[in-house]
Every structure is written in C-alpha cells, then in structure tokens.
C-alpha positions as CSV (number, residue, x, y, z in Angstrom):
1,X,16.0,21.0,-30.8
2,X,14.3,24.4,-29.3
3,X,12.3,25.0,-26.5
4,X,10.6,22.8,-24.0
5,X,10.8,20.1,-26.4
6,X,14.4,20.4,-26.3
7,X,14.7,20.9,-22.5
8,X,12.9,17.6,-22.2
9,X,15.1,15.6,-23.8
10,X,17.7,16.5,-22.4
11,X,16.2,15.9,-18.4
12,X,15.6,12.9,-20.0
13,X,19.0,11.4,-21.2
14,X,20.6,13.3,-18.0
15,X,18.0,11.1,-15.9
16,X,18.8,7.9,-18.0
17,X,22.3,8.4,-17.5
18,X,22.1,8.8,-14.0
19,X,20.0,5.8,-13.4
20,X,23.1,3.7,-15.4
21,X,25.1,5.0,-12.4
22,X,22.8,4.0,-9.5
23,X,22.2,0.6,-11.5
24,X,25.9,-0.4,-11.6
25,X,26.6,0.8,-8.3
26,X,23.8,-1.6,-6.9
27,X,25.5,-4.5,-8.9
28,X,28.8,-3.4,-7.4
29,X,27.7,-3.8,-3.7
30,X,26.2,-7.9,-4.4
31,X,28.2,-10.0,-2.3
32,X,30.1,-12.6,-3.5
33,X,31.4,-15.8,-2.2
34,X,35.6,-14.6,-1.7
35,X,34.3,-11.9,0.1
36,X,34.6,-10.3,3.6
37,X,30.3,-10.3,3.6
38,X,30.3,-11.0,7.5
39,X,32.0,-7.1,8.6
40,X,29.5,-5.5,5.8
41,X,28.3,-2.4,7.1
42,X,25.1,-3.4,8.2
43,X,23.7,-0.2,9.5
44,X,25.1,1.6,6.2
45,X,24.5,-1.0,3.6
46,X,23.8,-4.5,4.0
47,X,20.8,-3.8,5.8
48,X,19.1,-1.3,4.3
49,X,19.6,-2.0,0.8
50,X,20.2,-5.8,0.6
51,X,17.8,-6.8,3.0
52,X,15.2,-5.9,0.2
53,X,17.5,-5.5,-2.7
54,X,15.5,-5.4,-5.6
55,X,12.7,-3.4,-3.9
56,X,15.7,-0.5,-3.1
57,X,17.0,-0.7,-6.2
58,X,13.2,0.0,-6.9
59,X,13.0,3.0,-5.2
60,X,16.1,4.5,-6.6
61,X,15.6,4.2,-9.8
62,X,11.8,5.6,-9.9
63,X,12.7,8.8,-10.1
64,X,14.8,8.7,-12.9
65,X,12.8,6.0,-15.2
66,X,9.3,5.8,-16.6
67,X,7.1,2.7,-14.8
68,X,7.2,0.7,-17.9
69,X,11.2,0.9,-18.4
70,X,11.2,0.3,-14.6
71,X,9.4,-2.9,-15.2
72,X,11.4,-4.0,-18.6
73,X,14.7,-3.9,-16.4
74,X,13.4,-5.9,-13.8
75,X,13.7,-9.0,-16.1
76,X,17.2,-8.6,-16.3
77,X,20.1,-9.8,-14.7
78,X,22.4,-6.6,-15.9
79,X,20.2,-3.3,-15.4
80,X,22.7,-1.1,-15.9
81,X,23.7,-2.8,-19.6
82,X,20.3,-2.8,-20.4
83,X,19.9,0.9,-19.2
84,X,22.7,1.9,-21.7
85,X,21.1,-0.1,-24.1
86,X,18.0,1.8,-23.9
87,X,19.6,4.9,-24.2
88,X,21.4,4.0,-27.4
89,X,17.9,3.1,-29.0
90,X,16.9,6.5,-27.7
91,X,19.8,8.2,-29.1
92,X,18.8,6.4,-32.4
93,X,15.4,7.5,-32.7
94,X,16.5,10.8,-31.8
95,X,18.4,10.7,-34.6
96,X,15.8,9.4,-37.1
97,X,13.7,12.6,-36.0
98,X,16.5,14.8,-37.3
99,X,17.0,16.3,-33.8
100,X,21.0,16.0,-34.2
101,X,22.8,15.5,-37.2
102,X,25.2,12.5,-37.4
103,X,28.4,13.9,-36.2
104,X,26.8,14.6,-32.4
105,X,25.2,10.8,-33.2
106,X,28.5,9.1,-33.3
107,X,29.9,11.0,-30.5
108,X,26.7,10.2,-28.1
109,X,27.7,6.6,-29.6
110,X,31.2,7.0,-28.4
111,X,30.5,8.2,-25.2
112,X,28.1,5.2,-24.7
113,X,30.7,2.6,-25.8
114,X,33.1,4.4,-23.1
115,X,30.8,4.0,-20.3
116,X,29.8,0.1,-21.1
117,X,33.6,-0.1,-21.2
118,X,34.0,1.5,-18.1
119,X,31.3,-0.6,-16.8
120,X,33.3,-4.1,-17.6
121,X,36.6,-2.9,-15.7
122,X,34.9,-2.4,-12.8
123,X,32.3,-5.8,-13.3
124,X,35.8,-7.9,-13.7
125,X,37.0,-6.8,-10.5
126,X,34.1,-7.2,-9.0
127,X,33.4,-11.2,-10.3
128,X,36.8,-12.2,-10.6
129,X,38.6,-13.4,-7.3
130,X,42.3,-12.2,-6.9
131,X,43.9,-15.5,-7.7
132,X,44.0,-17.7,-4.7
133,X,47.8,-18.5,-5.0
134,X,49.1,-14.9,-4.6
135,X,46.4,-14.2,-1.7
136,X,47.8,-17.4,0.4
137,X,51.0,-17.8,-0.3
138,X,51.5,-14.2,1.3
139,X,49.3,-14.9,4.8
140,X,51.3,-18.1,5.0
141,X,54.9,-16.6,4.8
142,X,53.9,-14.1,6.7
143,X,53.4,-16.5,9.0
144,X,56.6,-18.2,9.2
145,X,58.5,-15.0,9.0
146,X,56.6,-13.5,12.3
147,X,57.2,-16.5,14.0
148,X,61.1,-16.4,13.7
149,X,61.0,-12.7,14.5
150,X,61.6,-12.7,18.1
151,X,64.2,-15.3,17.7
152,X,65.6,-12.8,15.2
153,X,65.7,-10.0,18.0
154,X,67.0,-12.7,20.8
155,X,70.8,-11.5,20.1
156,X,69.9,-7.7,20.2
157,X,68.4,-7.3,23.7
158,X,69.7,-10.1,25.4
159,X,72.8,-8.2,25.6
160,X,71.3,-5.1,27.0
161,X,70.3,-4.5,30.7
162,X,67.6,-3.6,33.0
163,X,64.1,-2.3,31.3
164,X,66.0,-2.3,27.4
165,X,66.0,-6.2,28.1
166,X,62.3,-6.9,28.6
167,X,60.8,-4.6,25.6
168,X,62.4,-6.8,23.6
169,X,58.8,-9.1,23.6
170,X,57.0,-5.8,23.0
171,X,58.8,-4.9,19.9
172,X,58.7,-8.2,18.6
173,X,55.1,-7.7,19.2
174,X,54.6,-4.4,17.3
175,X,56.8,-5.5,14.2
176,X,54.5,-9.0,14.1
177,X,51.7,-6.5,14.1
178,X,52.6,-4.4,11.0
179,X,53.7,-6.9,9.1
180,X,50.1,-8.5,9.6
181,X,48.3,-5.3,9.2
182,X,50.0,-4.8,5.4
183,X,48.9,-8.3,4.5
184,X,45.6,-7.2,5.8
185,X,45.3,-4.4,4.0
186,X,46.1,-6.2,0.4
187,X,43.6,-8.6,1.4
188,X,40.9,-6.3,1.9
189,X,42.1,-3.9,-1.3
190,X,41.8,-6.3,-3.8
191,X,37.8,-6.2,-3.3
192,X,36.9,-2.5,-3.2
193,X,33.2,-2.5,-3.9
194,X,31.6,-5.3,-1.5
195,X,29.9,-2.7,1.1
196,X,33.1,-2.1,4.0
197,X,34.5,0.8,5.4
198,X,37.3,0.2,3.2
199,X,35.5,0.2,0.2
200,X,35.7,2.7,-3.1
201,X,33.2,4.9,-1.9
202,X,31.0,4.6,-5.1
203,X,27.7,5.8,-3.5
204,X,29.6,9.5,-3.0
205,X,31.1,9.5,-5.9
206,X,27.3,8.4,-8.1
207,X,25.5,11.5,-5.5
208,X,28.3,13.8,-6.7
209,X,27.9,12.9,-10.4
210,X,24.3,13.1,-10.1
211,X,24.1,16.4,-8.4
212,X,26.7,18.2,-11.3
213,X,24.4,16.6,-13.9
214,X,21.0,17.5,-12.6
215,X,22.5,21.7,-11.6
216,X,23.7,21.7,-15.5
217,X,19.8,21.0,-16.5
218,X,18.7,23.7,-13.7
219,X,16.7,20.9,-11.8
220,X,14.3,21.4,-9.0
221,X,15.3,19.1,-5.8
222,X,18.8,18.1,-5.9
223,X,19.9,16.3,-3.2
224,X,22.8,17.0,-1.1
225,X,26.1,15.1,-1.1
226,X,26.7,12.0,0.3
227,X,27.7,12.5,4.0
228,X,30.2,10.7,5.9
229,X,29.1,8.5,8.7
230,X,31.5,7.4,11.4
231,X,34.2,8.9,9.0
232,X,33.9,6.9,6.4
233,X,32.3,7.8,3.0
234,X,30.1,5.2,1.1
C-alpha cells in the first residue's frame, strides 16, 4: 500500500478497532440482576448513557463507523463481535486486492482471534454470577463471628480499670467494622464492570487506547484523557 490510499486504510482499521473497544465497554456497563445497580453512578453513568443506551452507544460509535455499518450493528445483540467480525472480512478483502501478502494476513488474523478471546474473559465475568454459596456462606459467618466478638474481649478489659474498661465496646466496635468492610469489599470486587466507583475503570483505559492509536495515524482532534471525577476514574 502507498500513499493516501494507504493512509486510508489504515485510519480505517485504527477506527474499526477502536469502535470494538467502545462497543464492549458499553456491553460491560449493562446491568445485571446479582448486581449492586441501585449505588450506580448516576451522574457518571447510569444516567447519561443508560438512560438512552442504544442512542449513546449511537453517538459514540459515529465517528468511528460509516452510517450503513452503524445501522448493520444495530440488529445485533453483540456489537462488538460483530465489529470484529467486520474487520476480519475487511482484512480478507484486503487481502484479495494484494495489499499485504499472507504472512501480515495471518498475523492481523491472530491478533483478531486474541482480542475476541480477550473479549469472552471479560463477557464471563461479566454474565456469570460469583457462585452464590461462596458469596453467603462468608456474610453469614461473618456474622456469627462478629457477634461473639465482644464476648471474646469480655475477659481482656473487664480486668482493667478506669477509661481502659469502657473502650472495650469501642474496640469491639472497630474490629466488627473491619471484618465487615473485607467482606464488603469481596462482594463488590467480584463484579468490576457494572458502573460504581469501584469499578475497573474501563472508560479510561478505552480513551487512553484510543488516543495512542489515533497520535500513531497523526489524527486531527484527539480527545483528552479521561478525567477523574470525585476521585475516581471511570
């Protein structure tokens, strides 16, 4: 490939790949049922993009697809494995033109069979609940070991005198509290893509791809990184 020809081709696989990203990071963000979908982050997600999901899914993708691929995807359930599939067929009649010779062909090939690989780990943990049994079994003996906690401390302070004596419901207190706050935090780590502050921050981490990808093609109007908001990252 020479010249424009080639430049254009290129802009346009680099824009194809980048819409697989925003695609699958859409999908990543759908609720589901085992969820924690009522402390989304309305004001950073839930209401802005899934108010109106397909229509912001829409918007994103424009600028990266023609109108009548925009319009193919929309019958699907799976953009993004459509998306790859597209580019595959691409790649093909890229290759029927004699643009590349067949060892670059297998290794575009490759690549695309690595990122619809990539795309499945992430779509299991997404659609597949951390079994049930490991989730409650935890919360509930969590449970019954917080509750024999201060009994556990009875012996300790009753022996001492003055002040020493009544912090003893205090520290009870604060050990009860971090033993709830771990199981909280395996609860809320075995979903890391449904739209809370303590989520993967796949939105940052798409922007960022994006913006290497687009400065390697030397492309007018990058956008900037994804800022943090509150602290947290999206």
């Amino acid at each position: 490939m020479q010249g424009d020809n080639a430049a254009e081709v290129k802009k346009e696989l680099i824009y194809r790949h980048i819409a697989w990203l925003i695609a699958l990071r859409h999908q990543l963000r759908l609720a589901r049922p085992w969820e924690h979908t009522e402390e989304r982050i309305k004001k950073l997600y839930f209401a802005d993009v899934c108010a109106d999901y397909e229509q912001a899914v829409h918007n994103d993708l424009s600028p990266f697809l023609t109108e009548a691929e925009l319009q193919s995807l929309s019958t699907y359930s799976n953009r993004a494995t459509q998306i790859l599939k597209n580019q595959s067929q691409r790649l093909q009649e890229l290759r029927n033109a004699q643009l590349f010779e067949d060892f670059r062909h297998m290794e575009f090939h490759h690549l695309i069979q690595t990122f619809y690989e990539d795309q499945g780990k992430s779509e299991r943990i997404k659609n597949f609940p951390f079994p049930r049994q490991y989730a409650s079994t935890a919360y509930w003996l969590t449970l019954v070991f917080c509750a024999f906690v201060p009994f556990g401390l009875l012996e300790i302070f009753s022996t001492q005198m003055g002040w020493m004596y009544w912090i003893g419901p205090a520290i009870a207190g604060i050990i009860i509290w971090v033993f709830f706050l771990m199981e909280k935090i395996g609860d809320y780590s075995e979903n890391p893509f449904e739209g809370t502050y303590n989520d993967v921050p796949i939105t940052a981490i798409a922007r960022g791809i994006e913006i290497d990808l687009r400065e390697m093609i030397d492309d007018t109007n990058i956008p900037k990184p994804t800022e943090a908001m509150d602290g947290f990252l999206m």
